[in-house]
N, C-alpha and C positions, 0 to 999 in steps of 0.2 A: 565759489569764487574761481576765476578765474587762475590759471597756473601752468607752469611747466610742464608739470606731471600728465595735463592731459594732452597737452601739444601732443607728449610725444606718444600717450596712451593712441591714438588716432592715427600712428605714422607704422611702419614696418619696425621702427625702434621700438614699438610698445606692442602692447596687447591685440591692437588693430582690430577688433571685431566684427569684420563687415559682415553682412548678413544679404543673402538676398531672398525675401519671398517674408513675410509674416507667420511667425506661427502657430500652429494650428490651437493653441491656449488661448492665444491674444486676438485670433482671428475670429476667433467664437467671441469673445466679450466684443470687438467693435461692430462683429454682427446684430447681436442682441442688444447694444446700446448707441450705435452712432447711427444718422436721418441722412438722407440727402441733402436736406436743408440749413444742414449744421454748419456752423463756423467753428471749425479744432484748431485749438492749440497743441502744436507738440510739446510737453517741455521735456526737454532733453533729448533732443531727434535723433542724437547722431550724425549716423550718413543716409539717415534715412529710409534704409532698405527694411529694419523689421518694423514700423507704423508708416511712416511719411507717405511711400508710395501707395500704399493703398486707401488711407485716409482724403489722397489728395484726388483719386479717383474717386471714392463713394461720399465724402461729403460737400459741402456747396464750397468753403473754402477751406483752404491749409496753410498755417505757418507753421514754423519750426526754430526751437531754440535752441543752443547751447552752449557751451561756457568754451568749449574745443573751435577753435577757427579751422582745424584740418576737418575735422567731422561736418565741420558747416562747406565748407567746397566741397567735400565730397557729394554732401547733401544737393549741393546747387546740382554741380554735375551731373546729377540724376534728375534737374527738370526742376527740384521743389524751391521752394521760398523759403530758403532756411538764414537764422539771424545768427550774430555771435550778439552774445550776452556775458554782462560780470559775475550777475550773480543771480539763482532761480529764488534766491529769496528777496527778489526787488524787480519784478518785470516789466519793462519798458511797453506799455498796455494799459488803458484807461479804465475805472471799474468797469463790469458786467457788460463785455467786448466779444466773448465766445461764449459757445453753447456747450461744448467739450473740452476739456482738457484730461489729455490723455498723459503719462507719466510713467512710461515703463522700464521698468529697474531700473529707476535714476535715486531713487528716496536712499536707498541702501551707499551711495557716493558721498553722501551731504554729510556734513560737519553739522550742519541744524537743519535736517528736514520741516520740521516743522512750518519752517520760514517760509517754504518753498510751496507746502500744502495750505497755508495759510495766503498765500498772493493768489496762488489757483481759485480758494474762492473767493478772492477780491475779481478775478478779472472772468472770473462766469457771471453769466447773467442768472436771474433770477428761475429756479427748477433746472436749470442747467447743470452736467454730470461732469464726476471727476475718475476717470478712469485711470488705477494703478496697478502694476504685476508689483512684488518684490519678492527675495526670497525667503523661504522659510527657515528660521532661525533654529526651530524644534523638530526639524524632519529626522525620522527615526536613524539615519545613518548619524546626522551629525552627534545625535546624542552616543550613539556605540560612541566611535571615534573621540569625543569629550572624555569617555568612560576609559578609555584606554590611554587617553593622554595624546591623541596625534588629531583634535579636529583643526580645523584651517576654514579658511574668512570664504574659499570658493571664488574668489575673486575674478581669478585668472587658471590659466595652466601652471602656471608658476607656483599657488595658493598654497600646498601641499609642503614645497622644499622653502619657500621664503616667505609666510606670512605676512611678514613684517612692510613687506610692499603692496600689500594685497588694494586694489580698490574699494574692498568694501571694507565701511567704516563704523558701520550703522545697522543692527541687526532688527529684525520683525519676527513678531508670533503675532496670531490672531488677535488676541485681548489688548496684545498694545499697537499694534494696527487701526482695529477700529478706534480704540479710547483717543489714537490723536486726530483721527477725522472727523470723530465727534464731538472732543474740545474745542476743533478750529469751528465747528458751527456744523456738519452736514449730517443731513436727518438719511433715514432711507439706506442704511450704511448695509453694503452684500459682500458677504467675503466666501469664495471662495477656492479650495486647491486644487493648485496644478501639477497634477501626475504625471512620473515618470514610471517606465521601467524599473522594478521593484528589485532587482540585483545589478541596475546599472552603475553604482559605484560601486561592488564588491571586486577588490583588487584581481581577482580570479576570476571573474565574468566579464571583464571590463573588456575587451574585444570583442565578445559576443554581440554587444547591443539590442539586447532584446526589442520587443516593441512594446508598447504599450498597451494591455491586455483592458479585460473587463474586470479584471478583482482589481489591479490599481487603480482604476478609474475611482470604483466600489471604495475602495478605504481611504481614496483622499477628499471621495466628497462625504462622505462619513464622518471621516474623524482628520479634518485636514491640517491641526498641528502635531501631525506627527508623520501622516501618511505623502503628504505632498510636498515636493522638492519648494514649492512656489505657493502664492500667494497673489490674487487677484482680487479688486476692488472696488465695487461702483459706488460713488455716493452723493446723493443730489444736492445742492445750494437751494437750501427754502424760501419759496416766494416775501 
């Protein structure tokens, strides 16, 4: 739903997290699953910068949604067809109108995702795919950090000193990830995680910024509720 909160989440008042260029997690899944022929839906675009623009180059068509009107000018800004909307759980979109719908890290914002992944396959068409990142809920830091009494929602920069305002609302692990995209109806359901830097939240390493090696890779497509920061999601709408 619409609100305050994100007005100003979108403005230098808030979080602002503009992005430019798609990342290399989310750039591999629209590799391996978006056509040139496709018609995507963004839901949750933003401003754009981490799906919109490259979606709107590699597939036939692009819109974009969100519930932010600053996120959506920003979005225009940069060329795309972006919409304000009230709410991702009621999209202004006829049934089985796009081929993709893409959804990255927006599920973890919602008051009812559900609502949101359940309109997604109202308005894919039939074998058409639902592409989602969120974060991971069970990633082995956040558990230390639970264990010690100091984890936090990740939200923001903020996450850490003020919880209590954090954006996310709504947490994922794998089993309840897939379990609600396969209550809403999608067969074909792929989950997997996205690797970080395996000391990049340890308070003492945390300027280093390592890179991303071949044993992180290795333990988050392993065992990726525990090993991976994130969570990616293809799942088809059945003929």
């Amino acid at each position: 739903m619409s609100s305050p909160y994100y007005e100003r989440y979108w403005t230098e008042e808030g979080y602002n997290p503009r992005r430019i260029g798609t990342p290399e997690p989310i750039l591999r899944l629209f590799e391996k699953h978006v056509r040139p022929q496709d018609a995507c839906l963004d839901l949750g675009c933003g401003d754009g910068g981490t799906s919109g623009l490259y979606l709107e180059r590699h597939a036939k068509t692009y819109i974009g949604v969100d519930v932010s009107a600053a996120a959506v000018a920003a979005a225009r800004g940069q060329g795309l067809d972006a919409r304000v909307i009230e709410d991702a759980g009621a999209l202004p979109f006829d049934a089985a109108s796009f081929d993709v719908v893409v959804c990255i890290e927006v599920l973890e914002h919602l008051l009812e995702p559900h609502r949101a992944v359940g309109e997604a396959f109202r308005v894919l068409r039939p074998e058409g795919l639902l592409l989602v990142t969120v974060p991971n809920g069970t990633f082995w830091r956040d558990r230390v950090d639970m264990l010690f009494g100091m984890w936090h929602p990740a939200g923001d920069d903020l996450g850490r000193k003020e919880p209590w305002r954090s954006p996310h609302i709504r947490f994922f692990q794998v089993a309840t990830l897939r379990e609600m995209l396969v209550r809403t109806g999608f067969v074909d359901v792929e989950i997997s995680g996205i690797p970080v830097p395996l000391l990049l939240r340890v308070p003492l390493l945390r300027r280093v910024n390592p890179s991303v090696g071949p044993i992180a890779r290795s333990l988050a497509a392993i065992r990726p509720q525990l090993f991976a920061n994130g969570l990616a999601a293809a799942a088809r709408r059945p003929n």
